[in-house]
C-alpha positions as CSV (number, residue, x, y, z in Angstrom):
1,X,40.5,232.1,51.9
2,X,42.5,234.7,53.6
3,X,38.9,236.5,54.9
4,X,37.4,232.9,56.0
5,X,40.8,232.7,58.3
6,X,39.9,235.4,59.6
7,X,36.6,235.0,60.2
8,X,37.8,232.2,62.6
9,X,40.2,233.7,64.6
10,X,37.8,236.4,65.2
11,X,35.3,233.7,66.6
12,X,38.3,232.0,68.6
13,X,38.9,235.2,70.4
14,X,37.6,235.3,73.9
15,X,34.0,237.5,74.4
16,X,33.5,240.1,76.9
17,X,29.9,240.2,78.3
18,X,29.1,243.1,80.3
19,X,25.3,243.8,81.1
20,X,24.2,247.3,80.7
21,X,22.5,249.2,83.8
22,X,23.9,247.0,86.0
23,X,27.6,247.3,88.0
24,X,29.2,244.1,88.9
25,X,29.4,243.9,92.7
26,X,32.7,243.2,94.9
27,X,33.6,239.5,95.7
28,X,33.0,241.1,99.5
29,X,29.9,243.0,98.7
30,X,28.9,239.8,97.0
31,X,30.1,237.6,100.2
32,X,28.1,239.8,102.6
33,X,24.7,239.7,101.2
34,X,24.4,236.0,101.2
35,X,25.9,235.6,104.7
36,X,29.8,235.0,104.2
37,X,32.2,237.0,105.7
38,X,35.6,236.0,104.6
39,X,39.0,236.9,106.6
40,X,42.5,236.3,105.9
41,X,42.6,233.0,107.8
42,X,39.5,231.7,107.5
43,X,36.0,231.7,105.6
44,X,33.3,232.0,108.4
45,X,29.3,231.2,107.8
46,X,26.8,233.2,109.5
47,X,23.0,232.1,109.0
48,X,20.2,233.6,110.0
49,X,17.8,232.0,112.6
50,X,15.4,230.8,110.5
51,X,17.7,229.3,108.4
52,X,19.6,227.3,110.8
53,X,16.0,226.2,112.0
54,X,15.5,224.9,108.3
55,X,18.8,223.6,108.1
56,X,18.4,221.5,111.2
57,X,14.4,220.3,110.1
58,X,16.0,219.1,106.7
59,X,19.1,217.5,108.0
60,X,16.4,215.5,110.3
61,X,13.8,214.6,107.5
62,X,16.6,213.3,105.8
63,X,18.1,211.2,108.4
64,X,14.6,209.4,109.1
65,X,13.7,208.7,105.3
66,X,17.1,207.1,105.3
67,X,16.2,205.4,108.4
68,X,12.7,204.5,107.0
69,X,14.1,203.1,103.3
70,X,16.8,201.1,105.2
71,X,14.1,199.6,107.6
72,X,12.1,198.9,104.8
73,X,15.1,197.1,102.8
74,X,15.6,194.8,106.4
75,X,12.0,193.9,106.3
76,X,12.2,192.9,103.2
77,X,14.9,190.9,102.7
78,X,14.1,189.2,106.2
79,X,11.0,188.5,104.2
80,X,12.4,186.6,101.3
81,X,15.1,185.0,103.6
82,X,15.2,181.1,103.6
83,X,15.2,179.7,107.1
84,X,14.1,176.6,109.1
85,X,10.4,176.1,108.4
86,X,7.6,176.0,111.7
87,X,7.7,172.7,112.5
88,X,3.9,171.2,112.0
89,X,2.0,168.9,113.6
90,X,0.7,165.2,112.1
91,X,-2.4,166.2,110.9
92,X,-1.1,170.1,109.6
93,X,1.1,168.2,107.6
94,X,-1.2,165.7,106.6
95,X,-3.7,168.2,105.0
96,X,-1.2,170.5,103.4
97,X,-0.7,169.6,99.4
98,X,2.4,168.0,97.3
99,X,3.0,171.7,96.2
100,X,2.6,173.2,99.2
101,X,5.2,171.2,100.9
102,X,7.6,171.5,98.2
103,X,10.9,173.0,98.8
104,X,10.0,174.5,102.0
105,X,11.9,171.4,104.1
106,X,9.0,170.7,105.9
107,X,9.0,167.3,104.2
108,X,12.4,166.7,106.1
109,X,11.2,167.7,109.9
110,X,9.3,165.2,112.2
111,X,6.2,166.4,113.0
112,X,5.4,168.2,116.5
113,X,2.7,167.7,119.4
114,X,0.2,170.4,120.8
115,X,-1.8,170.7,124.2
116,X,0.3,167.4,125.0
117,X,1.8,167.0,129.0
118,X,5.3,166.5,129.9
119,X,6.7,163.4,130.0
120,X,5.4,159.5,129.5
121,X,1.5,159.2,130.2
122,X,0.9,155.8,128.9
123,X,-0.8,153.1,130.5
124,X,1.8,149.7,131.0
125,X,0.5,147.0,127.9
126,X,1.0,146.1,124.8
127,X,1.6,148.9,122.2
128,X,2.5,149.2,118.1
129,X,4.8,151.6,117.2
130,X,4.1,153.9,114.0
131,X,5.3,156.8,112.6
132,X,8.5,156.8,113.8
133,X,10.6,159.5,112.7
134,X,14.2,160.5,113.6
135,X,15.2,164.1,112.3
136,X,19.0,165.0,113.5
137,X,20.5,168.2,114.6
138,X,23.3,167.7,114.9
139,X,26.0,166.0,113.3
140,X,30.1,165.2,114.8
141,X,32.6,163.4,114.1
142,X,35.4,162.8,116.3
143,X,39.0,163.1,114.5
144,X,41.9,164.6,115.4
145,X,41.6,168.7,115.6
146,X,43.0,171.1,113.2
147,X,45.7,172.3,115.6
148,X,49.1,170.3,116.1
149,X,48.8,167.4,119.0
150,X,45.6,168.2,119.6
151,X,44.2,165.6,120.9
152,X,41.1,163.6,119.1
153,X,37.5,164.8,119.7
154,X,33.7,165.7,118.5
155,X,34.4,167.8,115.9
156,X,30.9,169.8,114.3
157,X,30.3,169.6,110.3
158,X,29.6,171.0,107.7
159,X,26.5,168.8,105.5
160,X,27.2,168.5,102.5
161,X,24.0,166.0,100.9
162,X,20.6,167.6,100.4
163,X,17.7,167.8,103.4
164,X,17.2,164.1,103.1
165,X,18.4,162.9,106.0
166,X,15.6,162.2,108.1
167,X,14.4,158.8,108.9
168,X,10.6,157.8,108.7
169,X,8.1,155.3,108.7
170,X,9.6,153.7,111.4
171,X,7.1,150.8,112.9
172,X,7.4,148.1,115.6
173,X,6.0,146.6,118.6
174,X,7.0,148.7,122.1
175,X,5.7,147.4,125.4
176,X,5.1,149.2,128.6
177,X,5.6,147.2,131.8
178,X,3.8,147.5,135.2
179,X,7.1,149.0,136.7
180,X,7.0,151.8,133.7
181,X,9.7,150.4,131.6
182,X,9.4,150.0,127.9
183,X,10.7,147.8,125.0
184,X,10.8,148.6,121.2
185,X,11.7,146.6,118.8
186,X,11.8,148.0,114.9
187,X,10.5,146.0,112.3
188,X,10.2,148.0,109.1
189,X,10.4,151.5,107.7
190,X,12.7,154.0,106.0
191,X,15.4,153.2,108.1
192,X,18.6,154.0,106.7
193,X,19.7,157.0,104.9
194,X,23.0,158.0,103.2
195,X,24.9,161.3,104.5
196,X,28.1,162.8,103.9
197,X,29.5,165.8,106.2
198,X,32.8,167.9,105.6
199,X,35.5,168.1,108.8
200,X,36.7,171.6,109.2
201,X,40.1,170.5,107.9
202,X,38.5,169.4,104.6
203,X,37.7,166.0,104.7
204,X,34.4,164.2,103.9
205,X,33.0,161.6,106.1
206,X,30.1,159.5,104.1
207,X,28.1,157.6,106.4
208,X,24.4,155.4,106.7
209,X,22.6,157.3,109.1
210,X,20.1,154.1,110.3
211,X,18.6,152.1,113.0
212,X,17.9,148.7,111.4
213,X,17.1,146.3,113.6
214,X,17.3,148.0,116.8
215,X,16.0,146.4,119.9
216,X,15.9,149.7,123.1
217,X,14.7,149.5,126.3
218,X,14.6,151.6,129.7
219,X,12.9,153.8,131.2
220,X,10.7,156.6,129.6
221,X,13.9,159.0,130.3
222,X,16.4,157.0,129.0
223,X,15.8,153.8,126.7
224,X,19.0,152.6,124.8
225,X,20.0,149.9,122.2
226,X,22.0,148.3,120.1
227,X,21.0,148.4,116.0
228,X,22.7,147.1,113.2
229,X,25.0,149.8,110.5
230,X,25.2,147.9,107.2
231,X,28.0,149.0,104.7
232,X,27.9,152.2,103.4
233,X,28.5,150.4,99.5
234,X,27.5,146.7,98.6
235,X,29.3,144.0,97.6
236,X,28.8,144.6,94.1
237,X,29.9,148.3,94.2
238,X,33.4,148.2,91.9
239,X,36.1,150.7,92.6
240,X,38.4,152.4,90.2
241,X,40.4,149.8,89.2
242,X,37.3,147.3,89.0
243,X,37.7,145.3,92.5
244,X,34.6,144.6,94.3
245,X,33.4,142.2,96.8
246,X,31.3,139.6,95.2
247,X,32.3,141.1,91.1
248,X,35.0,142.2,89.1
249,X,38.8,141.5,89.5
250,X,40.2,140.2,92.2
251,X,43.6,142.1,92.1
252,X,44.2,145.3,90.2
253,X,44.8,144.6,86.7
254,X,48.1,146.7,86.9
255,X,50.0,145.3,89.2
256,X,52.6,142.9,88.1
257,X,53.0,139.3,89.3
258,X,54.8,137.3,91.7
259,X,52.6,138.2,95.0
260,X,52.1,141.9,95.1
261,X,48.3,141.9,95.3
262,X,48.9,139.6,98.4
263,X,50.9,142.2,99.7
264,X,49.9,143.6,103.2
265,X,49.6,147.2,102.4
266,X,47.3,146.2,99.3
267,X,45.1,143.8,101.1
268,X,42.3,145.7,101.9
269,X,42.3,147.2,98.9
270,X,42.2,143.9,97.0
271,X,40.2,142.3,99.7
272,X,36.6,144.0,100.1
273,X,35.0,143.6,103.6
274,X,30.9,144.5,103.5
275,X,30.6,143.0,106.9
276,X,27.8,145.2,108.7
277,X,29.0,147.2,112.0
278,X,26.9,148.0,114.9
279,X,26.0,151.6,116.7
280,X,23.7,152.4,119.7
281,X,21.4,154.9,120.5
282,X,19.5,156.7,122.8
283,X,16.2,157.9,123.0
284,X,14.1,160.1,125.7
285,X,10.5,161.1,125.5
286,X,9.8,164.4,126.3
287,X,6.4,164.9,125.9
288,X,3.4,163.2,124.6
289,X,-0.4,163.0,124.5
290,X,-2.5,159.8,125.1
291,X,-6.0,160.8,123.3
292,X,-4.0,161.0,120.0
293,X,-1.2,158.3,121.0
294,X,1.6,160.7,120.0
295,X,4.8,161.3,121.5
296,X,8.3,163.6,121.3
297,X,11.6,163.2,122.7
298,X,15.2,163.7,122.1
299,X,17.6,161.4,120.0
300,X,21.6,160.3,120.2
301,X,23.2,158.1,118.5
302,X,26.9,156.6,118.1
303,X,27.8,154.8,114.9
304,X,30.4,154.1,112.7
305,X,31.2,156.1,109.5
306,X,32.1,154.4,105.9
307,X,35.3,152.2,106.1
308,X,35.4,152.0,101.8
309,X,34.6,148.3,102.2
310,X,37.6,147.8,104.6
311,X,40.0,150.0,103.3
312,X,40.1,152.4,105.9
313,X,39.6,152.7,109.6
314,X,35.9,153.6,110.3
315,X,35.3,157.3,112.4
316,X,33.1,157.3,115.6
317,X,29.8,159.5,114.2
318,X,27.6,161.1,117.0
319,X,23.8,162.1,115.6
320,X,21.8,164.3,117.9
321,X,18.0,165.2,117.2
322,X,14.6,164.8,117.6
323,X,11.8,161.7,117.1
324,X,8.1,161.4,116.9
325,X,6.2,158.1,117.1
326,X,2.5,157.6,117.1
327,X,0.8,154.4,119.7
328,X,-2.2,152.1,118.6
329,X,-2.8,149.9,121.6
């Protein structure tokens, strides 16, 4: 026992190496031959020439692979980075496959015109409308800003529904009169469709982005109308407590009697209002092209937003975009 102890301290004691032939140089000796010289304030490097050179091509190489690998990360990801699609024209869309179009929100932009001349180049008559679309751009809604008495204004939003916003489908007659003036009239199409945007304070605004029954006319810069803005919710849409306008209760079941449903701050609640409201719009052609009947412009339109079947006061919605329409004779 006593010899295996120690063995171990033995083992536990620190080694001295030494090699034999050979006689340890001098930290200075040692500093000198590979280019230090050190001083009492200071440790200076002196390199040689060549190695400086070296120094300087390496420092280089090494700057421009970085440069290269970082340029090649940017093309990358600028690759693989979702943005707004190339808008198509008719028959690019037309010949493109359900696959193809999927997901790549082409299927919510209004198709495009090539080789086409500025402005209206129709002959006056009789003309059906087809095709229309009506892709916004741009959605506000005036409220009151998020600074104290500031007054209310156009405020931009944030969308909150999916890329199905765009109206299509859109037919009616349209007339051109000898003085250049047209007349549409819409008939039928997908003409309504339900958004909701966020404020920057928060709140959400639904709204039916539509143009049923719109009758515009003017000239080929500027042709306006009046169409009709149904209720965001019909009248057999219940809320919470079960009200609605043509089913369910007529009060809340909760409250007690004696006349508070009748009350004036419960009214609207109780009673539901789906009366349709009525917007206007705007539209300009910017460009078209008579040997394919097609034609572009510019959009704006002025609507209400949801009122909750009459519970609260509607907000003035402004819809900027683009349309497309296509003209048999």
């Amino acid at each position: 026992m006593a010899t295996s102890m120690q063995a171990a301290a033995t083992l536990m004691q620190p080694a001295n190496f030494s090699v034999p032939g050979r006689a340890v140089l001098p930290l200075r000796s040692l500093s000198k031959s590979f280019g230090f010289e050190p001083t009492t304030s200071r440790l200076t490097c002196s390199l040689h020439s060549d190695l400086k050179e070296l120094a300087v091509k390496c420092t280089d190489a090494a700057k421009i692979a970085g440069f290269a690998l970082a340029t090649s990360a940017l093309v990358v990801s600028g690759a693989n980075a979702e943005g707004v699609p190339k808008r198509l024209t008719y028959d690019e869309i037309q010949s493109k496959t359900y696959l193809e179009v999927k997901g790549t929100g082409t299927a919510n932009q209004c198709p495009t015109i090539e080789g086409g001349v500025d402005g209206f180049a129709f002959k006056s008559g009789k003309y059906n409308a087809k095709k229309l679309c009506l892709e916004p751009t741009s959605f506000t809604v005036k409220a009151e800003g998020v600074n104290k008495n500031a007054p209310p204004d156009f405020q931009k939003t944030k969308l909150m529904t999916r890329l199905t916003y765009t109206l299509d489908e859109i037919e009616g007659p349209l007339e051109v009169s000898s003085d250049g003036k047209l007349t549409f009239t819409e008939k039928d199409g997908i003409d309504y469709a339900a958004v909701t945007v966020q404020l920057p304070g928060g709140e959400r605004v639904p709204f039916l982005f539509t143009v049923k029954q719109l009758v515009a006319s003017g000239t080929p810069e500027s042709f306006s109308g009046d169409f009709l803005v149904p209720s965001y919710r019909g009248s057999s849409f219940l809320d919470p407590k079960g009200r609605g306008g043509s089913t369910g209760y007529d009060n809340a079941v909760a409250l007690p009697a004696g006349g508070r449903g009748d009350e004036e701050e419960l009214e609207k609640e109780n009673i539901k209002n789906t009366a349709s409201s009525t917007g206007k719009i705007t539209l300009s052609v910017t460009q078209s092209k008579p040997e394919t009947g097609e034609l572009i412009g510019v959009f704006e339109s002025l609507q209400p937003s949801d009122t909750d079947l009459g519970s609260k006061a509607p907000k003035d919605v402004k819809i900027q975009g683009i349309w497309y329409a296509q003209l048999d004779s």
